[in-house]
One Martini backbone bead per residue (centre of mass of N, CA, C, O) as a GRO file, in nm:
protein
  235
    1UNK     BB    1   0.096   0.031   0.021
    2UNK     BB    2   0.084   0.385   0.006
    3UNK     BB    3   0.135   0.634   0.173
    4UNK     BB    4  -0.028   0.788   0.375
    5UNK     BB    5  -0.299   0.962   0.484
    6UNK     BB    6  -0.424   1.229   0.604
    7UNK     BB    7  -0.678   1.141   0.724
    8UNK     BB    8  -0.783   0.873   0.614
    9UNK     BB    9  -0.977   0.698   0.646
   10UNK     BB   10  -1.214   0.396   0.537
   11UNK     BB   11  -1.498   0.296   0.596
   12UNK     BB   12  -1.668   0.020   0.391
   13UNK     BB   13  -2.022  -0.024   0.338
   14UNK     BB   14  -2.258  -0.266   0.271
   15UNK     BB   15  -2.552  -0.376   0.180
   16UNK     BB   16  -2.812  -0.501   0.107
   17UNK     BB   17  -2.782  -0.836   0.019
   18UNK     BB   18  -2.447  -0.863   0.113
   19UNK     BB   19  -2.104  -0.763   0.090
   20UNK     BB   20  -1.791  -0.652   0.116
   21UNK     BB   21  -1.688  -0.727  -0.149
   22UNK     BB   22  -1.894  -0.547  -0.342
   23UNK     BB   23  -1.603  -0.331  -0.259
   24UNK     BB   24  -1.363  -0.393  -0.391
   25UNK     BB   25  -1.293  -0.226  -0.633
   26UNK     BB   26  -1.330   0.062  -0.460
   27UNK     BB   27  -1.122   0.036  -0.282
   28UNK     BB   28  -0.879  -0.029  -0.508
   29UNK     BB   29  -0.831   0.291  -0.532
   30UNK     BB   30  -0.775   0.378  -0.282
   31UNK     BB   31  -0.516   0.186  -0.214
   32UNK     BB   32  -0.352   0.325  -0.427
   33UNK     BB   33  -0.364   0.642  -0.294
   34UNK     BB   34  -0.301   0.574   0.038
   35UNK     BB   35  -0.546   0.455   0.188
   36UNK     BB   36  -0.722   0.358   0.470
   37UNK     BB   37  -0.914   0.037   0.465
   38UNK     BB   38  -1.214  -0.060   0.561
   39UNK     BB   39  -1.406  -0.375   0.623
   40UNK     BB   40  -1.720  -0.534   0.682
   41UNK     BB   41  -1.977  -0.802   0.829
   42UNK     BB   42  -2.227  -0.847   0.893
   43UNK     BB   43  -2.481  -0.989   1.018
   44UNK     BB   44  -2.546  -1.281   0.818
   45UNK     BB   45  -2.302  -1.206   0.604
   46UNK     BB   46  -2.231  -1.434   0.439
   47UNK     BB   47  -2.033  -1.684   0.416
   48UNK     BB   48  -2.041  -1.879   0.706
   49UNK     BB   49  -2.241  -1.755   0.877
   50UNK     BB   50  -2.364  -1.796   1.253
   51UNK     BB   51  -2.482  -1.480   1.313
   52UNK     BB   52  -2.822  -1.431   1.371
   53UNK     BB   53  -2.893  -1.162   1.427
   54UNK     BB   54  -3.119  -0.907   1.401
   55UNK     BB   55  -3.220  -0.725   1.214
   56UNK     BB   56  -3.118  -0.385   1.284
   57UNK     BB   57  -2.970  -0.084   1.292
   58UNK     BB   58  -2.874  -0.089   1.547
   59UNK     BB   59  -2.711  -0.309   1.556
   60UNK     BB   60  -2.524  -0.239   1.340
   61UNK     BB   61  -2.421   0.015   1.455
   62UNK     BB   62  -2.313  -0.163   1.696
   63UNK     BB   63  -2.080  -0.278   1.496
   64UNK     BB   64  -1.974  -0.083   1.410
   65UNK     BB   65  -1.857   0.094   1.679
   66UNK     BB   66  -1.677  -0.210   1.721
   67UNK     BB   67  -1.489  -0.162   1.496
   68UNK     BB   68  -1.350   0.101   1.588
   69UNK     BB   69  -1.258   0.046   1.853
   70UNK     BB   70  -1.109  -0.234   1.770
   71UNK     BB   71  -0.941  -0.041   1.570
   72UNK     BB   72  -0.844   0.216   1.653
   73UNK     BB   73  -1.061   0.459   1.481
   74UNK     BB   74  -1.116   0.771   1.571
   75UNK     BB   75  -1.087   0.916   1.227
   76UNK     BB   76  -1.325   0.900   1.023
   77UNK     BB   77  -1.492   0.752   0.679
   78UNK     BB   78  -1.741   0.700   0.525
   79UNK     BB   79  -1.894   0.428   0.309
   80UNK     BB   80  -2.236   0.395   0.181
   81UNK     BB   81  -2.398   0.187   0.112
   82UNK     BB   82  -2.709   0.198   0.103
   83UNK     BB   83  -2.759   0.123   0.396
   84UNK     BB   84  -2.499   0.186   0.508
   85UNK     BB   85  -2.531   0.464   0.497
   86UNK     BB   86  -2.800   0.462   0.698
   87UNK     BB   87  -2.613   0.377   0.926
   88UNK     BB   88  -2.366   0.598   0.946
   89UNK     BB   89  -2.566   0.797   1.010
   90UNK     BB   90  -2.729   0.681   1.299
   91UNK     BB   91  -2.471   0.690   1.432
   92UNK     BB   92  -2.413   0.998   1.379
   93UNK     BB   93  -2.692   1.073   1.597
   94UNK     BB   94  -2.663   0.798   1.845
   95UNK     BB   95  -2.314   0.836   1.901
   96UNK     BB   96  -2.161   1.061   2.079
   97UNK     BB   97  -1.842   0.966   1.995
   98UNK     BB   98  -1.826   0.962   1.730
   99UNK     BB   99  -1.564   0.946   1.505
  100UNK     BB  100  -1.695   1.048   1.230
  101UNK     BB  101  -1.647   1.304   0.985
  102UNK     BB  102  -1.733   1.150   0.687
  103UNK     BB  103  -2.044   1.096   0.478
  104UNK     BB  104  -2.074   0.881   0.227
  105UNK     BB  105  -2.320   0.779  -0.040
  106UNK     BB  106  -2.496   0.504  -0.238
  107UNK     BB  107  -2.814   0.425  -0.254
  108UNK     BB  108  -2.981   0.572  -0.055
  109UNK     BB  109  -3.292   0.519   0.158
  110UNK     BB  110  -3.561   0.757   0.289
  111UNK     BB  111  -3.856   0.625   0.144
  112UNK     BB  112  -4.083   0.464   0.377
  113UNK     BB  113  -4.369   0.405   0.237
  114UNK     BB  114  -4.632   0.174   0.195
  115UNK     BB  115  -4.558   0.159  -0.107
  116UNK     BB  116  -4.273   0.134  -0.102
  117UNK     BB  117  -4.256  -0.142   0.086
  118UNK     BB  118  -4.457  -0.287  -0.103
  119UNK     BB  119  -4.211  -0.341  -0.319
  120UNK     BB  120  -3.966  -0.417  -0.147
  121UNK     BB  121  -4.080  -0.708  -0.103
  122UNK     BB  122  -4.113  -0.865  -0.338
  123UNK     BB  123  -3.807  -0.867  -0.348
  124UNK     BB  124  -3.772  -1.044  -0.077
  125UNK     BB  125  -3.891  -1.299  -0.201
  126UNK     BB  126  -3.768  -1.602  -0.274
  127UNK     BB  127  -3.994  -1.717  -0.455
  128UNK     BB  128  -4.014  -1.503  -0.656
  129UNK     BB  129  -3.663  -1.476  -0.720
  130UNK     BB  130  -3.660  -1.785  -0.840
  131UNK     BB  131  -3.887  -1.758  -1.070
  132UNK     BB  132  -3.798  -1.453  -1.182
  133UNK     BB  133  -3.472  -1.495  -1.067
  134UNK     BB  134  -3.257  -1.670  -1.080
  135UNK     BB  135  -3.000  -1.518  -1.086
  136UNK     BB  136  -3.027  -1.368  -0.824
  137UNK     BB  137  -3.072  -1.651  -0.656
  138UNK     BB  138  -2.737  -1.724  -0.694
  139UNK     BB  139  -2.595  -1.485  -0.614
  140UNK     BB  140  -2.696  -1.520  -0.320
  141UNK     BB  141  -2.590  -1.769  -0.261
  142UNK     BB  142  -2.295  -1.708  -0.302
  143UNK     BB  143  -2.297  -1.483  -0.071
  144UNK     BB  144  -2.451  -1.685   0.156
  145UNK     BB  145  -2.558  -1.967   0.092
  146UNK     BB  146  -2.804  -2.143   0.250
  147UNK     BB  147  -2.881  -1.844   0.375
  148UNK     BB  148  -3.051  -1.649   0.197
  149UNK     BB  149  -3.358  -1.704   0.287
  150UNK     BB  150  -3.313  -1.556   0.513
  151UNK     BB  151  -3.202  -1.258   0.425
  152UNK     BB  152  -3.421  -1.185   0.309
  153UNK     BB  153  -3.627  -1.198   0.534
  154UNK     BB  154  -3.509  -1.034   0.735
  155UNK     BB  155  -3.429  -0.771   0.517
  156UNK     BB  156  -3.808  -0.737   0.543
  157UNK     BB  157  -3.825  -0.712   0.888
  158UNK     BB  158  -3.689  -0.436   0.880
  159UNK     BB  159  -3.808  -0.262   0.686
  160UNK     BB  160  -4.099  -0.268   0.841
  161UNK     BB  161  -3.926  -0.175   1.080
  162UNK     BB  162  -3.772   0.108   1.061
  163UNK     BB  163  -4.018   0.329   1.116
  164UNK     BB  164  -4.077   0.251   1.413
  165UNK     BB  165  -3.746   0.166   1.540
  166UNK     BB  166  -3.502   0.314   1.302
  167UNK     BB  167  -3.574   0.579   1.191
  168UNK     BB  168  -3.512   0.848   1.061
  169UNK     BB  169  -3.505   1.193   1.138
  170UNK     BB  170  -3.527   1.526   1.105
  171UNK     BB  171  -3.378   1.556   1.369
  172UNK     BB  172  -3.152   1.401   1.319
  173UNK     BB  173  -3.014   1.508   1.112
  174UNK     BB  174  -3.008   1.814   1.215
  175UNK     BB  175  -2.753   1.684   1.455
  176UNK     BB  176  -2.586   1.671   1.223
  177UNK     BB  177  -2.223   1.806   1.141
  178UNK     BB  178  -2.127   1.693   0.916
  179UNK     BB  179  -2.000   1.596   0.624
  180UNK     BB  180  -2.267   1.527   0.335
  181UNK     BB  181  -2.260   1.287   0.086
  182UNK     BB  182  -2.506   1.237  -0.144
  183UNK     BB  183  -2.537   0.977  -0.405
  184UNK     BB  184  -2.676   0.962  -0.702
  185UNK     BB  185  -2.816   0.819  -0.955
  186UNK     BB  186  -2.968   0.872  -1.244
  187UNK     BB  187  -3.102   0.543  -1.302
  188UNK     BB  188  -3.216   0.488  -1.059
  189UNK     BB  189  -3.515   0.303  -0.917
  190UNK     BB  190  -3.514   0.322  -0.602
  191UNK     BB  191  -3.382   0.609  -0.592
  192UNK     BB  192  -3.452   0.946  -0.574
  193UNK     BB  193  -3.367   1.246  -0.611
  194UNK     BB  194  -3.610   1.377  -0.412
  195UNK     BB  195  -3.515   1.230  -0.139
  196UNK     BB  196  -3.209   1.306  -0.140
  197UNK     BB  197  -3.268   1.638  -0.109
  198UNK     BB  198  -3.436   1.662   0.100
  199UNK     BB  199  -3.229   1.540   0.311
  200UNK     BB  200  -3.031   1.710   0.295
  201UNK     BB  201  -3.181   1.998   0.397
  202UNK     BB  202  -3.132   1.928   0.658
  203UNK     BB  203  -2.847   1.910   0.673
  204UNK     BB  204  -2.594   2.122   0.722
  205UNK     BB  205  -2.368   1.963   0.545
  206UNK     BB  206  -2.531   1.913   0.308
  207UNK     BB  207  -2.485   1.718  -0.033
  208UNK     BB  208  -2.580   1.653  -0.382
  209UNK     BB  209  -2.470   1.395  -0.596
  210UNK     BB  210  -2.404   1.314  -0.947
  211UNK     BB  211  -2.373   0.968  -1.125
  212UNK     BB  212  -2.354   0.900  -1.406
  213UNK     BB  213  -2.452   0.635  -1.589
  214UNK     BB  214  -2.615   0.484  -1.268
  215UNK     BB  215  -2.734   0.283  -1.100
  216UNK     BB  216  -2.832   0.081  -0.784
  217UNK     BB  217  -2.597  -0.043  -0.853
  218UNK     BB  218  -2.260  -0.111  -0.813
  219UNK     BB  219  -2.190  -0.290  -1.071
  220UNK     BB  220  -2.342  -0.031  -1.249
  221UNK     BB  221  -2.124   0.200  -1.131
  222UNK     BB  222  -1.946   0.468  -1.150
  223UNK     BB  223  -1.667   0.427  -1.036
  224UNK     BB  224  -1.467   0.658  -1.076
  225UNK     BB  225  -1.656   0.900  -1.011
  226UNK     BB  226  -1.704   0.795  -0.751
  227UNK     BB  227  -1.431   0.825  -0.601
  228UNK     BB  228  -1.416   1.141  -0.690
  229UNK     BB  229  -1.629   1.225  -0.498
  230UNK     BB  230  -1.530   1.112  -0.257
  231UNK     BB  231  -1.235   1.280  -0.235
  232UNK     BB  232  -1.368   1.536  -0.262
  233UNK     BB  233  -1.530   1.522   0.051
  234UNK     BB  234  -1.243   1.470   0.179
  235UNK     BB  235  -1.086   1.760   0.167
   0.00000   0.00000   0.00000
């Protein structure tokens, strides 16, 4: 690895029905760059994981929280794919010490309203995408092992209870103080624009930029162009 910079730290979280490894290419990105980068797998993601608690936003956070003290990590940025990001908002809103000083998201979703819930449900059921997507049922299995309908479930048992629970609120948002930028893809179907741009209006040092010609997939995004965003955030 290249010569580390000043305040390098880089945690980058994976999203739902993810693991670590879908941040491959873009972690190596950064530590070419001489960047200190950290990665790891929430509760029940990944092949051979025997950890099932409860999917939860606080729990991740609480993992999260453990990662960085465990690994004596004082002063981070954080880089959250999808739920990843959400997660890491939700670390700096309700824990007091959090050492985050700048987060960058990618394709995190802020509006779970009862039809937005209902349309995101179908996309979790295991039968659903046996039958209609057999080739990501196939990718599930290659990255959970035998244990995918679980995390299908888990992680749409979570999402139901998101606002209930765990959901940030605009008073969260309005006492993050640092700086935070919310990435948004062109071609996302399924983050808007207009959510994205929201969110941001509450955070006081928030900013939305646009990522062209990039789906809500991390493997389908303009992945040189997120890296120059992220080190933008950095400086």
């Amino acid at each position: 690895m290249a010569s580390s910079k000043p305040n390098s730290h880089i945690v980058f979280l994976h999203g739902a029905l993810g693991t670590s490894k879908d941040l491959t290419s873009l972690i190596e990105i950064f530590e070419t760059k001489g960047y200190k980068t950290h990665t790891f797998d929430f509760s029940g993601h990944g092949p051979g994981s025997k950890n099932f608690e409860e999917f939860r936003i606080d729990c991740f956070a609480k993992a999260l929280d453990l990662f960085l003290s465990s690994n004596n990590i004082k002063s981070s940025a954080i880089f959250g794919y999808s739920i990843g990001g959400y997660i890491a908002l939700y670390h700096k809103a309700h824990f007091e010490d959090s050492p985050i000083n700048t987060i960058i998201t990618y394709g995190t979703k802020f509006n779970w309203s009862p039809k937005i819930l209902a349309r995101e449900m179908a996309m979790l059921d295991p039968e659903y995408i046996l039958a209609k997507m057999p080739q990501f049922a196939d990718s599930l299995h290659e990255k959970h092992g035998e244990d995918w309908k679980m995390v299908l479930r888990s992680t749409a048992h979570m999402f139901q209870n998101l606002e209930r629970l765990d959901g940030l609120t605009k008073e969260d948002f309005s006492d993050i103080d640092i700086p935070i930028t919310l990435v948004h893809g062109d071609l996302d179907r399924n983050v808007t624009a207009e959510e994205t741009l929201l969110t941001s209006s509450w955070i006081k040092k928030g900013k939305v930029k646009t990522l062209v010609n990039s789906k809500h997939e991390l493997d389908k995004a303009n992945l040189k162009g997120l890296a120059e965003i992220i080190e933008q955030a950095l400086e």
